[in-house]
N, C-alpha and C positions, 0 to 999 in steps of 0.2 A: 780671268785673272786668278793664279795663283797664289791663295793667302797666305802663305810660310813661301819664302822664297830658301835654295841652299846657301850655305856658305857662298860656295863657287859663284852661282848667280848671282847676289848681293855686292860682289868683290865685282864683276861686269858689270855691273848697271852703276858702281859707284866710279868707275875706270872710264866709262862714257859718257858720266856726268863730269869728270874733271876734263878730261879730251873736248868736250864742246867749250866750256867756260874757257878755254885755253882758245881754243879757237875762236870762240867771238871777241875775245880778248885782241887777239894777235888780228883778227880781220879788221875791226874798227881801227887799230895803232900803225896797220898795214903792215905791217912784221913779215916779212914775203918771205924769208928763208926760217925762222923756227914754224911759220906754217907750212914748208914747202918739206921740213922733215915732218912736224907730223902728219901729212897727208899719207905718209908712206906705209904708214900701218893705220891707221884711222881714217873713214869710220871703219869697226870692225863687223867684216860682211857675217862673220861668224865668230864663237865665243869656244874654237878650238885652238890646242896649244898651239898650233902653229901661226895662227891668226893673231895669237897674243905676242909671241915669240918675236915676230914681225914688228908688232907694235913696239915691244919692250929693246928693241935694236934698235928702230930709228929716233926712240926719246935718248938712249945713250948716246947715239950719236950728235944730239941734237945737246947735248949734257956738255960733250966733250966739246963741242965747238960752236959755244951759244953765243948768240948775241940781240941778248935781251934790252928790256929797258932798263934807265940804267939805276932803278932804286931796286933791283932785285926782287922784286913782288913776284914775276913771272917765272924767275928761273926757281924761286921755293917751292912754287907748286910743282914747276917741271919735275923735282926732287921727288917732290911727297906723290905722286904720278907715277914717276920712275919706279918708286918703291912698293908700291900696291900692285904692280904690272908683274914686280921680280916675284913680290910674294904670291901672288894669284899661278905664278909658275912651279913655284915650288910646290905648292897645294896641287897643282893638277899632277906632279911628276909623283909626288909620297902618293898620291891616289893611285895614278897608274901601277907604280912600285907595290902598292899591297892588293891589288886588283891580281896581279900577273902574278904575287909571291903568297897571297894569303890562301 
């Protein structure tokens, strides 16, 4: 085990920790369509952009056409999910970006 983890790593491992809690959430309430989007990029076989990319499409789309429970608890976190997915994007693309330009 690595005892400093990166940025980037930290931002995965916390991405796969909401991903599951979504998921045992949605298996127990039986939720068959926001589990049937996030199936579609989760679990992530890998922790490259495209793999995220993946991931971070099917919770948009899962955003744009939810149908959650109905006190909102689920679709918050879909949010705060969504949003650690776009940022962990942006972070791999400024890396690339000064990787290729620095």
């Amino acid at each position: 085990m690595v005892p400093y983890l990166s940025e980037r790593e930290n931002a995965v491992e916390h991405i796969n920790a909401m991903c599951m809690h979504l998921f045992d959430l949605w298996c127990e309430s039986r939720s068959v369509v926001p589990l049937a989007h996030l199936l579609k990029g989760w679990p992530l076989t890998n922790s490259d952009p495209e793999a995220i990319r993946r991931l971070g499409n099917a919770l948009r789309d899962l955003r744009r056409h939810h149908v959650l429970d109905p006190n909102g608890a689920s679709f918050h976190e879909l949010c705060e999910l969504s949003d650690c997915v776009e940022d962990l994007l942006i972070l791999s693309s400024m890396a690339t970006w000064t990787m290729n330009n620095g």
